[in-house]
C-alpha positions as CSV (number, residue, x, y, z in Angstrom):
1,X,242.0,-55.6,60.1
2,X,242.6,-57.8,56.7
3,X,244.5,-55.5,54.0
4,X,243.7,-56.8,50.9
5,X,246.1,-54.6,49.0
6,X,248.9,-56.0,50.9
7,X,248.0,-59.4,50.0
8,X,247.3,-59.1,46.4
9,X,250.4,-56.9,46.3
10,X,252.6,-59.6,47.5
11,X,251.3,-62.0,45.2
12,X,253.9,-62.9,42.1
13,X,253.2,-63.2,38.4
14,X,254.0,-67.0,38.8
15,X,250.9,-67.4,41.2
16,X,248.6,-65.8,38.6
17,X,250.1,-68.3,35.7
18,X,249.7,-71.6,38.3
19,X,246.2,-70.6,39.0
20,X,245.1,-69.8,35.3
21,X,247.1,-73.3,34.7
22,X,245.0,-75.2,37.1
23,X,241.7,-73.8,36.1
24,X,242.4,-74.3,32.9
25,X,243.4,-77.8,33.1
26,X,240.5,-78.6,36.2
27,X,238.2,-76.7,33.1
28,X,239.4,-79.2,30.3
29,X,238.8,-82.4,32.2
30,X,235.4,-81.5,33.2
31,X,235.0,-81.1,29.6
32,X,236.4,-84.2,28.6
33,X,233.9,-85.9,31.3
34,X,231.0,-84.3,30.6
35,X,231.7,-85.4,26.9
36,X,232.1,-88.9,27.7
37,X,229.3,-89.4,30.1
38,X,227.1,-87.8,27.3
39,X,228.0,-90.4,24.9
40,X,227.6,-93.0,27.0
41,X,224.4,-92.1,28.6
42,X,222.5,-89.8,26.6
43,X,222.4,-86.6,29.3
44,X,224.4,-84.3,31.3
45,X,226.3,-85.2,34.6
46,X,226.2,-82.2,36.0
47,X,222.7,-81.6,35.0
48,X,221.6,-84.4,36.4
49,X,222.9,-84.1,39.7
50,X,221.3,-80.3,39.7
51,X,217.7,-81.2,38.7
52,X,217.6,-84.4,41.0
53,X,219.8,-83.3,44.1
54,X,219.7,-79.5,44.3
55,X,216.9,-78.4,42.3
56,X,214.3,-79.8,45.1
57,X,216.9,-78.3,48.1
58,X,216.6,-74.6,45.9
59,X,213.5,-74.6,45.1
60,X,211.7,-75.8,48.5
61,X,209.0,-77.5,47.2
62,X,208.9,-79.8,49.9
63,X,205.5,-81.6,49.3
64,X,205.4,-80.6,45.5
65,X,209.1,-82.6,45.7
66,X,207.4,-86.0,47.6
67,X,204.5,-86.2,45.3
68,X,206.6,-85.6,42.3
69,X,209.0,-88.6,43.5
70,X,206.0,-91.0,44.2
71,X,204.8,-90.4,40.3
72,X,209.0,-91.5,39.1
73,X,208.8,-94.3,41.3
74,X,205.4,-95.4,39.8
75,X,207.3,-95.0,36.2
76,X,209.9,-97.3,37.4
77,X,207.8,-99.9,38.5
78,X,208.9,-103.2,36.9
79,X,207.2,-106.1,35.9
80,X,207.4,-110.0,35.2
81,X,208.1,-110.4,32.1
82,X,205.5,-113.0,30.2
83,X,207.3,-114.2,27.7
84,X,210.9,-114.7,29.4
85,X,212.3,-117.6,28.2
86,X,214.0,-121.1,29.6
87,X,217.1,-120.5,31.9
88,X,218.5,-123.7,30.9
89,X,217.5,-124.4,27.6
90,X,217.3,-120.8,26.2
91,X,219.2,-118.0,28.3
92,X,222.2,-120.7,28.6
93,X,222.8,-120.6,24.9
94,X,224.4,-116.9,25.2
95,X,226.5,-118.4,28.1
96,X,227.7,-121.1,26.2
97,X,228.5,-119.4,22.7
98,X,229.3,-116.1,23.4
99,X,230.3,-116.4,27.0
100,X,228.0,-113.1,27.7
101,X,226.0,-113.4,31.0
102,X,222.0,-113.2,29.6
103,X,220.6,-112.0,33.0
104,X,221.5,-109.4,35.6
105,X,221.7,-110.2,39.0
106,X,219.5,-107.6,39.9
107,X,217.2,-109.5,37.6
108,X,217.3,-112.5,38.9
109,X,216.7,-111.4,42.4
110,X,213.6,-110.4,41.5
111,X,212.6,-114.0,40.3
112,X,214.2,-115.3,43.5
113,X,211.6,-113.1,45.6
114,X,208.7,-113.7,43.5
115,X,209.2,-117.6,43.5
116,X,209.7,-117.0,46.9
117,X,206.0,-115.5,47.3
118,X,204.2,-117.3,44.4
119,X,205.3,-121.2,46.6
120,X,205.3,-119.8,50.3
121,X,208.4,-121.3,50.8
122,X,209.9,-118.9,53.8
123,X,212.9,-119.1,55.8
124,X,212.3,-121.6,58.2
125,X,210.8,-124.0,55.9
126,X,212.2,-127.6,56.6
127,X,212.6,-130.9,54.3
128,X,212.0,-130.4,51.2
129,X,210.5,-127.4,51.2
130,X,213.6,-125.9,53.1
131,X,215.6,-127.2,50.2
132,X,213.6,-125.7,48.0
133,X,213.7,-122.3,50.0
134,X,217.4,-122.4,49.8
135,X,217.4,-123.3,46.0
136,X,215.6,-120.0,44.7
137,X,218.0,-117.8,46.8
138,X,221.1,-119.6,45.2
139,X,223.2,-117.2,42.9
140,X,224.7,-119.7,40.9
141,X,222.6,-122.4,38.9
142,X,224.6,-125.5,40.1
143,X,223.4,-124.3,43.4
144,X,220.0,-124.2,42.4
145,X,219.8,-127.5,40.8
146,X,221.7,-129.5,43.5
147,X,219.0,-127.8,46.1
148,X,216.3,-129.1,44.0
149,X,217.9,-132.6,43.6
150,X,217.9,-132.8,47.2
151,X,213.8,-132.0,47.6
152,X,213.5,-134.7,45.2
153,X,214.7,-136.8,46.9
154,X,213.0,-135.9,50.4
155,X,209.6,-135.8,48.2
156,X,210.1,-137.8,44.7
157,X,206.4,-135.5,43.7
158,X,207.8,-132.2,44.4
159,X,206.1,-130.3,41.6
160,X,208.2,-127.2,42.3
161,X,211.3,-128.7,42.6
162,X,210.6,-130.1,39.1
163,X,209.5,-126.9,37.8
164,X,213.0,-125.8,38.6
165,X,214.7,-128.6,37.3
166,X,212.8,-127.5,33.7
167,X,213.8,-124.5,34.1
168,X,217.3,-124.2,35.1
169,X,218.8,-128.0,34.3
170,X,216.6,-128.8,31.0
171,X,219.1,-128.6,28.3
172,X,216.6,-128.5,25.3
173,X,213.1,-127.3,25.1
174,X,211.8,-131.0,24.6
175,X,213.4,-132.1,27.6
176,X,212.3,-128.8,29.6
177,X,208.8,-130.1,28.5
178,X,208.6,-133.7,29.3
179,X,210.4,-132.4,32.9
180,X,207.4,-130.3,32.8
181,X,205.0,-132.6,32.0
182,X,206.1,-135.2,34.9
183,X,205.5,-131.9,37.2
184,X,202.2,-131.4,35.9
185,X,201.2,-135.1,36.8
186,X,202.8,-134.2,40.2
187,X,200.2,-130.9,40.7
188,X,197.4,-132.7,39.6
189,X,197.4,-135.2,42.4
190,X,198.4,-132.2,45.0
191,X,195.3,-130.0,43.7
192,X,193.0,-132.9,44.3
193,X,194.4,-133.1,47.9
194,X,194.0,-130.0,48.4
195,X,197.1,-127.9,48.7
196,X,196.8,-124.4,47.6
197,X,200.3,-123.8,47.1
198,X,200.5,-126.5,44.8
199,X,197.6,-125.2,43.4
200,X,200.1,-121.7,42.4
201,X,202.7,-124.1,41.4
202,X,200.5,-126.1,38.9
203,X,199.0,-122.9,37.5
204,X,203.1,-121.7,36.6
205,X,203.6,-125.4,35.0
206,X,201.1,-125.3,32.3
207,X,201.9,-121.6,31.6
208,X,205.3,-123.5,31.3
209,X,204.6,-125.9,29.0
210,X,202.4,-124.0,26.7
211,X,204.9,-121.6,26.2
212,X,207.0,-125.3,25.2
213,X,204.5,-126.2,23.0
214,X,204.7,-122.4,21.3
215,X,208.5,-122.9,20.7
216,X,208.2,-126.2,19.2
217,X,205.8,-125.0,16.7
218,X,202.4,-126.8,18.3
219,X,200.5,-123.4,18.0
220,X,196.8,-125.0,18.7
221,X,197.8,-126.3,21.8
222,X,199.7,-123.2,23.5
223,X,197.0,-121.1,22.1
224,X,194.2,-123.5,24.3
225,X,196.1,-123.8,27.1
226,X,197.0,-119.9,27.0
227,X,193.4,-119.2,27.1
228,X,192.3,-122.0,29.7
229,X,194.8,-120.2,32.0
230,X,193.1,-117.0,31.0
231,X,190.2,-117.9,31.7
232,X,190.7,-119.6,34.6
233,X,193.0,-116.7,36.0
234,X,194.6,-118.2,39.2
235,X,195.8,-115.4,41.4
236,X,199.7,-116.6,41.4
237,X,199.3,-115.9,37.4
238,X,197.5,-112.0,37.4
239,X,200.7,-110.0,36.6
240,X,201.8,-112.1,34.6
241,X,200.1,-111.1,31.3
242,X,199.7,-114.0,30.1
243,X,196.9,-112.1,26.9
244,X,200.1,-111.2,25.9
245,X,201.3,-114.6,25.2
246,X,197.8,-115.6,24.2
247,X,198.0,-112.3,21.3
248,X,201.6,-113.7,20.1
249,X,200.3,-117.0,19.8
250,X,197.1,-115.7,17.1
251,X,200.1,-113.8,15.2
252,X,202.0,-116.7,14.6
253,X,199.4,-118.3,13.6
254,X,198.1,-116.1,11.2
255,X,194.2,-115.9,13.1
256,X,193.9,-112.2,12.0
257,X,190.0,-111.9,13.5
258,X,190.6,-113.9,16.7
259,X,193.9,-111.2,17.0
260,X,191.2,-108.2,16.7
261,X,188.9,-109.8,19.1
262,X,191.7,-110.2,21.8
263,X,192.7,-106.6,21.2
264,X,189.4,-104.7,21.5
265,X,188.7,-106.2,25.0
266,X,192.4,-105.1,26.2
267,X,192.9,-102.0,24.1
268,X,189.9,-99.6,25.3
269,X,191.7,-97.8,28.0
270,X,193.2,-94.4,27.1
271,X,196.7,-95.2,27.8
272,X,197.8,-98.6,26.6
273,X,198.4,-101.4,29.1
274,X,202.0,-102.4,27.4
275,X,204.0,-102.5,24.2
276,X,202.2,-105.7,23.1
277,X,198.8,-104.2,23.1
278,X,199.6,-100.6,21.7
279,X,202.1,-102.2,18.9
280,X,200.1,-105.1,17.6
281,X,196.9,-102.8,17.6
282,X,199.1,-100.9,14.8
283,X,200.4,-104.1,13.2
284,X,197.0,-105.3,12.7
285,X,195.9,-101.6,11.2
286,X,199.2,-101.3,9.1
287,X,199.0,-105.1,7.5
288,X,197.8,-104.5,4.4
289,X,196.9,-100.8,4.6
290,X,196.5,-100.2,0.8
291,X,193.8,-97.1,0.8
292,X,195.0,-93.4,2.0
293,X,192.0,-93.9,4.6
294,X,193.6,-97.3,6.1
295,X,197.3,-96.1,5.9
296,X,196.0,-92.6,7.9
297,X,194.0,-94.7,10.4
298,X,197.8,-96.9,10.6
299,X,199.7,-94.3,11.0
300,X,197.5,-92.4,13.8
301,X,197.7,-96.1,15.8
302,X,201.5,-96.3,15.0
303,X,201.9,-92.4,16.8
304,X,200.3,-94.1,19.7
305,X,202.3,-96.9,20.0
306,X,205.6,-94.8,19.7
307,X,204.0,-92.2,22.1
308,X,203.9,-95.2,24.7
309,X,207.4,-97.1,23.9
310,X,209.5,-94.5,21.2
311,X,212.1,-97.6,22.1
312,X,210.4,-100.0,19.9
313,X,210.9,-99.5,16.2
314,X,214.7,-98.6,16.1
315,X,214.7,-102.9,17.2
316,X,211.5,-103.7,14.7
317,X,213.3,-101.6,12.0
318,X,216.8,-103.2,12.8
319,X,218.7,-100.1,13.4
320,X,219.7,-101.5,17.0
321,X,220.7,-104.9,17.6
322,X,218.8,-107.3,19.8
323,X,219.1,-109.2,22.9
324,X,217.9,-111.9,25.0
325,X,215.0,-110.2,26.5
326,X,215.1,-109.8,30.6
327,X,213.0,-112.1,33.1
328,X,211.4,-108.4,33.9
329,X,210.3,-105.3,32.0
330,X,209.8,-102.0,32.9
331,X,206.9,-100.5,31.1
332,X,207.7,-97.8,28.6
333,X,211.4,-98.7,28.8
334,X,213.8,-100.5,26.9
335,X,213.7,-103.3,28.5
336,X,209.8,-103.9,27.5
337,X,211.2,-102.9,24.1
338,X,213.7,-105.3,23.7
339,X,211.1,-108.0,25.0
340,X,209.1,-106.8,22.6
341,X,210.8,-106.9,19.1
342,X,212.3,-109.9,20.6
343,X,209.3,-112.3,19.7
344,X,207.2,-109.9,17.2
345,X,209.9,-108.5,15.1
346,X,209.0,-111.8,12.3
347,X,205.1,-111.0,12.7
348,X,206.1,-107.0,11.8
349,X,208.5,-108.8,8.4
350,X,205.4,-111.2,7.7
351,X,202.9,-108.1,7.2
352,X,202.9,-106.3,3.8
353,X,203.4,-102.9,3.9
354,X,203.9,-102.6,8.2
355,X,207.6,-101.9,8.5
356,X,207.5,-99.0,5.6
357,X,204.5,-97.2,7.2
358,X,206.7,-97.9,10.3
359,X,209.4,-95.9,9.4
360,X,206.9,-93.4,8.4
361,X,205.7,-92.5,11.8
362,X,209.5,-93.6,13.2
363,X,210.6,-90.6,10.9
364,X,208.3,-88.3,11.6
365,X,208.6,-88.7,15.7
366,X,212.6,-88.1,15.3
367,X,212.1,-85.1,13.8
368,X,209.5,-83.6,16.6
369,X,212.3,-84.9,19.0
370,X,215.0,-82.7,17.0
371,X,212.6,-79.8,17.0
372,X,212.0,-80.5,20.8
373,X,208.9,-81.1,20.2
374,X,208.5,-84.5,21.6
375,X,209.1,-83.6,25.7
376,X,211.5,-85.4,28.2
377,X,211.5,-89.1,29.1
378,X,209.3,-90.8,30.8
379,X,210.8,-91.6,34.5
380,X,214.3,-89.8,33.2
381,X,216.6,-90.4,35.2
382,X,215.0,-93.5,37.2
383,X,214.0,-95.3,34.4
384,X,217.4,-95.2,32.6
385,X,218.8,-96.8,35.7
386,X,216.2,-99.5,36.0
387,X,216.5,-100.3,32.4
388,X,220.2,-100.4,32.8
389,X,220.0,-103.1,36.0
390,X,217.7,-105.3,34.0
391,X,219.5,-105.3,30.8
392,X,222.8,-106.9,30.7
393,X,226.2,-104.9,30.3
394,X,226.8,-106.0,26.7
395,X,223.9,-104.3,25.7
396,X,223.8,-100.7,24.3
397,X,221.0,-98.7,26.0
398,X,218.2,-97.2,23.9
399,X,217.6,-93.4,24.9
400,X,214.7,-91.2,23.5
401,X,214.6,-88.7,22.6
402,X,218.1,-88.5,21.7
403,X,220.0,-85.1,22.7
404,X,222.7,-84.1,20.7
405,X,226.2,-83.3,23.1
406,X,227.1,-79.9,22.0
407,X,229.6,-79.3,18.9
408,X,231.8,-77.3,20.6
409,X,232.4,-79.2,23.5
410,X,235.3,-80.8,22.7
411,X,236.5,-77.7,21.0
412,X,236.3,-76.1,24.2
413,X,238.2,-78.5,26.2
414,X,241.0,-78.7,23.7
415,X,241.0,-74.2,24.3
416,X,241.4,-75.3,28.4
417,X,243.8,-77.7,27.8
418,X,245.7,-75.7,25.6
419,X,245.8,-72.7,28.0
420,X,246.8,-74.9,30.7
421,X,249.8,-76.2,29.2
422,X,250.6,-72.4,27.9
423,X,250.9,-71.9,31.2
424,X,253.0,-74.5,32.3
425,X,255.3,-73.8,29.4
426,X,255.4,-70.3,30.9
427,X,256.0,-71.0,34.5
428,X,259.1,-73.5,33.6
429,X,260.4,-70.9,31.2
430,X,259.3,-67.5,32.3
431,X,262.0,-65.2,29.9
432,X,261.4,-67.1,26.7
433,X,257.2,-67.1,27.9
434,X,258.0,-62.9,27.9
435,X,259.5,-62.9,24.5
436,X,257.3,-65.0,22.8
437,X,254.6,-62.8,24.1
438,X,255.8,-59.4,23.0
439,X,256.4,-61.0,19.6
440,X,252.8,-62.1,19.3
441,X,251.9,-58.0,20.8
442,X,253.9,-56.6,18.2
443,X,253.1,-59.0,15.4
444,X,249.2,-58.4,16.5
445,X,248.8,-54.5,17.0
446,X,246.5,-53.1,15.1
447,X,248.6,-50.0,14.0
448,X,250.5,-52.1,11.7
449,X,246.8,-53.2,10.0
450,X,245.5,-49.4,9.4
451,X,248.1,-49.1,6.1
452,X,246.4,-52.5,4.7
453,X,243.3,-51.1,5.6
454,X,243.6,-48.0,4.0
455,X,244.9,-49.5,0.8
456,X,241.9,-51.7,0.4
C-alpha cells in the first residue's frame, strides 16, 4: 500500500519553493493573458470557453443546448449589404492610398457564391459562360477581369461579364456608369429574347447605375430608378434591400414627407427590419424636435434604435472612426453599423437638433450598461466573430455593452510574478533566502508593536 507520509517526508524544502515558483509564475501569465485578450476583445478567455464549451457538457441540456444554438446562428445570419460600394472605383481607393485591404476574404467569398447563384453560372459551364464561372471564383482582381475579358470576347453582349468589368476594372464612377450603361443595352436585347438569367443580371445593372447616378449627385434619377426596381421587385434583387437605398436617396434630397411615407410602410413591425429603418425613423422625429412633447417622442424612437444596433451612434457621434463599409452586414452588429453611419452620418449633421438629442439617449444607455442594466449582446460570442471576418483587420471592433477588465488584475499578476521570482531568488540562494527571512520575522513580530500600542 501507498504511504503518503513517507512520500511527503522525503520531499525537500527546494521542491516546495520550485512548485510555489511555477504556480506562481504559470498564475502571472494567465493573468497577463486574460488582461490582454480583455482589451482586445471586450470579454473573458476563459469565460468564454466555459459558457460555450463546458457549460452545455455540465449542465446536460441536450435539446435546451440545440435550440439555443439554432436561435445564435439565426443572430449571425449575414446579409448583402445594399449600399456596398464599387470595387474598382471605390473600395480600390483604400488600396491605393493607404495600402489597407478594404474587404475580407471571407467577405468576398460570399459575393463570389451569391454571383454564383444570382447568374446560374455553375461548374461545368463552357464558353463564355465558363469564363465567367471561373471569373467570380478568382481571388485576386486581375484574375477576375482577365476572365471577363475573355467572355467578351467569346460573346461581345455579355451583360454580366460587363457588369464585372464596372465593377472591378472601372476606375472612376463615370466610367463604372457608362460600362454600365453599355451592359444595360446588352440586357435589354437578352430580356426581349427571353433569357431569364439575363433577366437577374439586368435587374443587378440598373440597381448598379442608379446607385452611379446617386454618387454623382443626379438624385431624381436614382430615386426613380430605385423605386421602379422596387416596384418591380425581381426575385434576384429581394435581399437586397434596395428601400434602403430608395430612404437614403429622400434624405439626401431633403423630401422629408416622401421619407415618412417610405417609413410607415417598412417600420410597423415590432422589431425593426435594420439600422436604416429604426435610425432614420428617429432622425426624422429628432429633426427639428423643438417642443418637450416632440424631443420625448425623439428620444423614445432614439431608445429603440439603440435597443436594435447600441453600435451606431459612437460612429454618428464621431467617437469611433469609420471605415469602408463591408459588401455584407450582419444585422445588429457592427458591421451594419459601420454601413450605416457610413452614408447617413451627413443626413444626422444636416438635421438641427438630432446629434444632441443623440447623445442624450447615447448617454443615458451607457449608464444602464454600467449599472448592468442593459443585458448581454446579441449573438455574443458568434456575432463578435462574424463581425470580425467581415470587417477588415485595420479596423477596431465596436463592443456593447462595454465590460470594464477588473482593476486589480494587473495588480495581481504583478503579486504572482513577484512571488515567482522570490522563489527563484530563494532556490539559487537558499542561506541568504533564510536570513533575509528571519530578518523580515523579527522586524514584523508583533511583540515589538504592543509598547507603540500602548503609548498611543
Amino acid at each position: 500500500m501507498w504511504d503518503s507520509s513517507t512520500f511527503l517526508g522525503a520531499l525537500t524544502p527546494k521542491f516546495y519553493v520550485a512548485l510555489t515558483g511555477t504556480s506562481s509564475l504559470i498564475s502571472g501569465l494567465i493573468l497577463i493573458f486574460e488582461w490582454w485578450y480583455f482589451r482586445k476583445y471586450g470579454t473573458s478567455f476563459i469565460e468564454q470557453v466555459s459558457l460555450t464549451h463546458l457549460g452545455p457538457w455540465l449542465s446536460g441540456a441536450g435539446g435546451a443546448g440545440g435550440a439555443g444554438a439554432e436561435a445564435e446562428a439565426a443572430e449571425c445570419k449575414v446579409w448583402r449589404n445594399p449600399m456596398s460600394l464599387l470595387r474598382g472605383a471605390e473600395y480600390g481607393r483604400l488600396w491605393s492610398a493607404a495600402r489597407r485591404a478594404p474587404l475580407t476574404y471571407y467577405d468576398m467569398n460570399l459575393s463570389a457564391q451569391e454571383h454564383q447563384a444570382w447568374f446560374g453560372l455553375g461548374a461545368e459551364a463552357e464558353g463564355a459562360d465558363g469564363a465567367l464561372a471561373r471569373a467570380w471564383r478568382e481571388r485576386e482582381p486581375a484574375a477576375r477581369v482577365a476572365c471577363a475579358r475573355a467572355a467578351l470576347a467569346l460573346r461581345p453582349d455579355c451583360a454580366a461579364a460587363l457588369l464585372l468589368l464596372a465593377e472591378e476594372e472601372a476606375g472612376t464612377v463615370v466610367e463604372a456608369e457608362r460600362v454600365l450603361r453599355r451592359a444595360w443595352r446588352a440586357g435589354e436585347a437578352a430580356r426581349a429574347a427571353g433569357a431569364r438569367r439575363d433577366a437577374a443580371v439586368l435587374a443587378h445593372v440598373k440597381r448598379r447605375a442608379a446607385m452611379c447616378a446617386r454618387r454623382l449627385g443626379r438624385l431624381r434619377d436614382a430615386a426613380r430608378l430605385f423605386r421602379e426596381l422596387a416596384r418591380d421587385a425581381h426575385p434576384a434583387l429581394a435581399a437586397l434591400q434596395l428601400h434602403e437605398n430608395l430612404l437614403e436617396v429622400l434624405l439626401e434630397q431633403r423630401a422629408w414627407a416622401d421619407a415618412h411615407a417610405l417609413l410607415a410602410r417598412l417600420d410597423d413591425a415590432p422589431t425593426p427590419r435594420s439600422a436604416a429603418v429604426a435610425y432614420g425613423a428617429a432622425l426624422l422625429r429628432a429633426r427639428g424636435a423643438v417642443t418637450p412633447a416632440a424631443e420625448a417622442h425623439a428620444l423614445h424612437a432614439l431608445r429603440r434604435a439603440i435597443a436594435y444596433n447600441p453600435h451606431v451612434p459612437e460612429y454618428l457621434l464621431e467617437l469611433r472612426a469609420l471605415t469602408f463599409p463591408p459588401e455584407h452586414v450582419l444585422r445588429r452588429g457592427d458591421s451594419e453599423a459601420v454601413a450605416y453611419a457610413f452614408w447617413h452620418l451627413r443626413h444626422w449633421r444636416a438635421a438641427d437638433g438630432a446629434l444632441r438629442l443623440l447623445g442624450v439617449a447615447w448617454a443615458a444607455a451607457e449608464r444602464a450598461a454600467g449599472r448592468g442594466a442593459w443585458g448581454a449582446a446579441r449573438g455574443g460570442a458568434c456575432a463578435q466573430c462574424a463581425d470580425r471576418e467581415l470587417l477588415p483587420a485595420h479596423h477596431a471592433l465596436s463592443v456593447f455593452p462595454r465590460r470594464r477588465a477588473p482593476a486589480l488584475l494587473p495588480l495581481a499578476a504583478a503579486l504572482c510574478a513577484a512571488t515567482a521570482l522570490l522563489a527563484l531568488l530563494a532556490h539559487r540562494w537558499p542561506a541568504q533566502a533564510a536570513l533575509a527571512a528571519a530578518r523580515a520575522a523579527h522586524a514584523l513580530d508583533p511583540r515589538r508593536l504592543l509598547p507603540l500600542l500602548s503609548a498611543l
